[in-house]
C-alpha positions as CSV (number, residue, x, y, z in Angstrom):
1,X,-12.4,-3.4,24.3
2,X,-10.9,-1.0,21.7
3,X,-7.3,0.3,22.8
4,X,-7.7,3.9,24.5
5,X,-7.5,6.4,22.2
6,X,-3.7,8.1,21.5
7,X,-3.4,11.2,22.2
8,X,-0.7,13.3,19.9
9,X,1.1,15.9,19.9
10,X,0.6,17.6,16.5
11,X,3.7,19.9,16.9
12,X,5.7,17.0,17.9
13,X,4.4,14.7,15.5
14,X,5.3,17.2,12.7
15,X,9.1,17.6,14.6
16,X,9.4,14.2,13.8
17,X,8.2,13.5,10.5
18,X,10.6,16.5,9.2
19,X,13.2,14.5,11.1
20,X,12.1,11.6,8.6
21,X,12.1,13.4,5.8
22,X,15.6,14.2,5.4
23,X,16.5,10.5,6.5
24,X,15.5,9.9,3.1
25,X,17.2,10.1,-0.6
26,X,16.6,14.5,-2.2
27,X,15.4,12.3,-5.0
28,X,12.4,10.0,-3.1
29,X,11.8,13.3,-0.5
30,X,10.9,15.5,-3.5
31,X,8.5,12.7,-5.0
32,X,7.1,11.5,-2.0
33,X,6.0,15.3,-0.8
34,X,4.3,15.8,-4.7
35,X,2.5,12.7,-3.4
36,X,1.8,13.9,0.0
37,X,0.3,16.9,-1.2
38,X,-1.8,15.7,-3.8
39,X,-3.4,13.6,-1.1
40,X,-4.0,16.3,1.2
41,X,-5.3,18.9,-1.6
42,X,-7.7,15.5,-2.4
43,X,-8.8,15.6,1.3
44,X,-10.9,12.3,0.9
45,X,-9.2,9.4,3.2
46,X,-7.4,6.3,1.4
47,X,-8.7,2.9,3.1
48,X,-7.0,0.1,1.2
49,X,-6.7,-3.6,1.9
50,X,-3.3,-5.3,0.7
51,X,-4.5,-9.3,0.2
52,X,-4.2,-12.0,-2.2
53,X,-6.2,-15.2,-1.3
54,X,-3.6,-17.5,-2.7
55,X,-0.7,-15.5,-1.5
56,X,1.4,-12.7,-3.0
57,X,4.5,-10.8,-3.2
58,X,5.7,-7.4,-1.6
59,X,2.7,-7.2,0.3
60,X,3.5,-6.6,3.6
61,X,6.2,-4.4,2.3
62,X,4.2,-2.4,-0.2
63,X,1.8,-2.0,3.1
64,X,4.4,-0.6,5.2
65,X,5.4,1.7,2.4
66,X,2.1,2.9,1.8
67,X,1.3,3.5,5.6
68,X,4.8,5.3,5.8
69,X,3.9,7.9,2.9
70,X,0.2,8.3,4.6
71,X,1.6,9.1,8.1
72,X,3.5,12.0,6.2
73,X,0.0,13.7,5.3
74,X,0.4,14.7,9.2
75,X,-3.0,12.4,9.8
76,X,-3.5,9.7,11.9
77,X,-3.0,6.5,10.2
78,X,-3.8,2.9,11.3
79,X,-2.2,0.2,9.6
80,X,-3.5,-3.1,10.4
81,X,-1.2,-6.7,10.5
82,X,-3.8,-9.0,9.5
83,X,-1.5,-12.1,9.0
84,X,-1.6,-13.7,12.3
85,X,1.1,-16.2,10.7
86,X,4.1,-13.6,10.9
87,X,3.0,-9.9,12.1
88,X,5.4,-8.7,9.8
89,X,3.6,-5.3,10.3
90,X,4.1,-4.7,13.9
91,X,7.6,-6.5,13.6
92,X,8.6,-3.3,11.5
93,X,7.5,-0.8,13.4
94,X,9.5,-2.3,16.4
95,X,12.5,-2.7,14.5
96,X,12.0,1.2,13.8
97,X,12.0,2.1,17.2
98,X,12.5,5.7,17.3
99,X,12.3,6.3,13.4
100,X,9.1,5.0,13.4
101,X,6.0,7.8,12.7
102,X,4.1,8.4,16.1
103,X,1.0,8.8,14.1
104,X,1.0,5.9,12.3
105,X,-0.4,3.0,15.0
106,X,0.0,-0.8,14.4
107,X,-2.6,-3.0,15.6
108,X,-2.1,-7.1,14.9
109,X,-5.3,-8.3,14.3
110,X,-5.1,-11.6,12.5
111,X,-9.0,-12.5,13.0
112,X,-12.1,-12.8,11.6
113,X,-13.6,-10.1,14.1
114,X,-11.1,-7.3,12.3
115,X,-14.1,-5.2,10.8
116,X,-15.6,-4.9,14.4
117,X,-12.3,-4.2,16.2
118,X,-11.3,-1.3,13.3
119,X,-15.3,0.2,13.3
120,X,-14.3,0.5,17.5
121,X,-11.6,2.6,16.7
122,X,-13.6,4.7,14.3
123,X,-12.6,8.5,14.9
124,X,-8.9,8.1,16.0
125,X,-7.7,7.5,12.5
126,X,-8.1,9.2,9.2
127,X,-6.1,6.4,6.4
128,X,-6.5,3.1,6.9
129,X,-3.9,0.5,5.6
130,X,-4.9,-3.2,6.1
131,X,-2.6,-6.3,5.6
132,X,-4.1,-9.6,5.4
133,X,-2.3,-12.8,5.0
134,X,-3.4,-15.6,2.3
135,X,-5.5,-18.5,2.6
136,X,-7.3,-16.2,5.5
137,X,-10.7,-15.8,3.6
138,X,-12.5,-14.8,6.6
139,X,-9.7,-12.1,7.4
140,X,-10.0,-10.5,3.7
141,X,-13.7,-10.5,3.8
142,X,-14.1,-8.4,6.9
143,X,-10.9,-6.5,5.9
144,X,-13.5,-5.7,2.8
145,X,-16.4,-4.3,4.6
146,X,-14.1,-1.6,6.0
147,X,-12.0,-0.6,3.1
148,X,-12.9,1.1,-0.6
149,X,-10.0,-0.5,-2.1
150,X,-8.2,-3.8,-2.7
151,X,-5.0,-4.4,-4.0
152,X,-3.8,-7.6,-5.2
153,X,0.0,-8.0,-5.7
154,X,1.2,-11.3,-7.5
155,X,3.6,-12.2,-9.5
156,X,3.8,-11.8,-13.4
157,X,3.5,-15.6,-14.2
158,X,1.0,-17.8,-15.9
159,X,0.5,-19.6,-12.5
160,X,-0.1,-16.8,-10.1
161,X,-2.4,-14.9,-12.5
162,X,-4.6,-18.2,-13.1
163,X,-5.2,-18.3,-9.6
164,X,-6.4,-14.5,-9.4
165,X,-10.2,-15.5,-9.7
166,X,-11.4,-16.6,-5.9
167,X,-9.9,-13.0,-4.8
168,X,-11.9,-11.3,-7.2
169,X,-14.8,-13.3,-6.7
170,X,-14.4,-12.4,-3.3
171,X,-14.7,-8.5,-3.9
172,X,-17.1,-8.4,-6.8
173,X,-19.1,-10.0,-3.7
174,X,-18.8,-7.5,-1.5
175,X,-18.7,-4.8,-4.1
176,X,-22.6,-5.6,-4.8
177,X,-22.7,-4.7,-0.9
178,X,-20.5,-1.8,-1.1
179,X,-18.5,-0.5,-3.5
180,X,-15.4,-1.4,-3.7
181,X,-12.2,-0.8,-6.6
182,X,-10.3,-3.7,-7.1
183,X,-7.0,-3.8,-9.2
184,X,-3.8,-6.1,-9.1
185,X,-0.3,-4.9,-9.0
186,X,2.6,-7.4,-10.3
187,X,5.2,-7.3,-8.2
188,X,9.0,-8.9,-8.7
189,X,8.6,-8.3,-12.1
190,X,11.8,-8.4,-14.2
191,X,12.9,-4.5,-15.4
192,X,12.1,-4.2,-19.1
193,X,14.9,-6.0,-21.3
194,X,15.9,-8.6,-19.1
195,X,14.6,-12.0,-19.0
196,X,11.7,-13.2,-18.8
197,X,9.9,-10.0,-19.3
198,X,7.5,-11.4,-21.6
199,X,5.7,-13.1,-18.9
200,X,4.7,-9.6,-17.7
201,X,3.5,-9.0,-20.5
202,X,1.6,-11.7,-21.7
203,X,0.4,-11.3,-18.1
204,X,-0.6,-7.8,-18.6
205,X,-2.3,-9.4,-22.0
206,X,-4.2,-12.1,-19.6
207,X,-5.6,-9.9,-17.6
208,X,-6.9,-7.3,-20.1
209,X,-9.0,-10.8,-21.6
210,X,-10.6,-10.8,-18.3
211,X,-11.6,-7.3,-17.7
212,X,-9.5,-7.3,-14.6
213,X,-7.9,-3.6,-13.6
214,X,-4.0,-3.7,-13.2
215,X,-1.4,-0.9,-12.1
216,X,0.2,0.7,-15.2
217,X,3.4,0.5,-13.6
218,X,4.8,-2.9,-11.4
219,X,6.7,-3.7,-8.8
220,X,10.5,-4.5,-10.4
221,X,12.6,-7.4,-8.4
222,X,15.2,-5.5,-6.2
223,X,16.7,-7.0,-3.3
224,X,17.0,-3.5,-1.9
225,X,12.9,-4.4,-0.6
226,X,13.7,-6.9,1.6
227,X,16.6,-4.9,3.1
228,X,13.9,-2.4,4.1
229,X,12.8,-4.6,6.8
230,X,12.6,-3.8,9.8
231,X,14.1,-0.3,9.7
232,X,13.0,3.0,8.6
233,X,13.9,2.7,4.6
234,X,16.3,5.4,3.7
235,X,15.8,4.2,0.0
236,X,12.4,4.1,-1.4
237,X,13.9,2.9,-5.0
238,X,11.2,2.4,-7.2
239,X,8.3,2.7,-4.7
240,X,7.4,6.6,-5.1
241,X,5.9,6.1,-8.4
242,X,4.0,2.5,-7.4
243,X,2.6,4.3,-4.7
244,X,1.8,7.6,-7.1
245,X,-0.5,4.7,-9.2
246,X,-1.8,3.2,-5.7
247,X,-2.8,6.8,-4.4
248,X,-4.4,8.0,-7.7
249,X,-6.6,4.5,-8.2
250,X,-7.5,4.7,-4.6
251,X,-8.5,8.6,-4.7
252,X,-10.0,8.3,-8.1
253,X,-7.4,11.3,-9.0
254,X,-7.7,12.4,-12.3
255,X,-3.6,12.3,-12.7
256,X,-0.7,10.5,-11.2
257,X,1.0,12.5,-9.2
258,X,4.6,12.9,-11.5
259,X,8.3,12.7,-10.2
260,X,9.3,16.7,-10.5
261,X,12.3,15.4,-11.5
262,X,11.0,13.7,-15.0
263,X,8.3,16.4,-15.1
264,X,11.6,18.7,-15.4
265,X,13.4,17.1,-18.0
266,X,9.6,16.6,-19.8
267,X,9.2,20.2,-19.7
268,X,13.1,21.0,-20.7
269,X,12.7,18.9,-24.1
270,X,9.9,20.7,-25.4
């Protein structure tokens, strides 16, 4: 049996996502409502599954992130904890408590059957935001059949990017079923200048050989991530533009939404 459907109230939900708002950095706010809006103007909903068959990095984080910025469309958003192993997802949201966004539901679904139990709830939810834990094949696959896109965080190393293939085997599979946009986003990368940044690169190079689509932009290291958890995150660091590259891939969007800040400075140097 599906859980009985929420009921909200839309003026109360909006209350408390303004309440959010300014819980949050002026810098990240101003970004994150440029990303908000571009979304809404697109008006198409953003399904995504966050999986890597042979694990990855940030991805219950970047999940939670993603979710968090969708629940500030004012839409209902279901975020799914498909890693039976930890339930990181649903972890969060109780560590929120009172921070976390009424319209943004957690179910922990770490299963084979999670297609059937997310089609039952068909109707009470506009974005969909699915987490799947590794070596759970049968998990990602019928995370698949209910999602447009998959994103694939790993690391920026020789090892991690080698072992890339059986997940995008995986959803070339059931792209010839229905399409489906893959791309991979490196996460922990090391910020431009330090060391070992030519592993990114050469990464970058690697999977360019290959044909496979990666994010423009990756996820730096920054221990600020894992501080995150479990609360609301006051800081989103360097998330606002990752998630600007996630939302324009996923909505096909002909631009990335820009930080008004560096769209400022752009336009004052001209």
């Amino acid at each position: 049996m599906p859980p009985a459907p929420v009921q909200l109230n839309r003026e109360e939900v909006e209350k408390q996502l303004s309440i959010l708002w300014e819980l949050m950095t002026p810098e990240d706010r101003a970004y994150l409502k440029v990303i908000v809006a571009a979304i809404v103007a697109n008006g198409q909903p953003i399904r995504i599954t966050i999986g890597n068959l042979k694990g990855g990095v940030n991805k219950t984080t970047t999940a939670v992130f993603l979710a968090l910025l969708l629940a500030f469309t004012g839409e209902n958003v279901l975020l799914v904890d498909g890693d039976g192993t930890n339930n990181s997802c649903l972890l969060w949201k109780l560590g929120a408590g009172e921070h976390w966004p009424t319209n943004l539901q957690v179910m922990a679904w770490g299963t084979p059957d999670l297609a059937k139990r997310i089609k039952a709830m068909e109707g009470q939810f506009k974005h969909l935001v699915v987490d799947t834990g590794p070596q759970h094949k049968g998990v990602l696959e019928s995370a698949l059949y209910v999602t447009d896109t998959l994103l694939i965080p790993c690391q920026s190393t020789p090892m991690d990017t080698s072992q890339l293939d059986p997940t995008f085997e995986l959803a070339e599979r059931i792209d010839a079923i229905k399409e489906l946009a893959s791309v991979v986003m490196f996460a922990r990368a090391k910020k431009p200048g330090g060391k070992d940044t030519h592993l990114t690169r050469k990464s970058y190079a690697r999977l360019a050989e290959k044909n496979r689509p990666v994010l423009p932009m990756p996820l730096y290291d920054n221990g600020k991530y894992a501080e995150a958890f479990p609360v609301f995150p006051r800081e989103w660091v360097q998330y606002p533009e990752v998630l600007a590259e996630i939302v324009a891939f996923a909505l096909d969007l002909d631009e990335v939404p820009q930080d008004p800040k560096k769209a400022s400075l752009a336009e004052g140097t001209r």
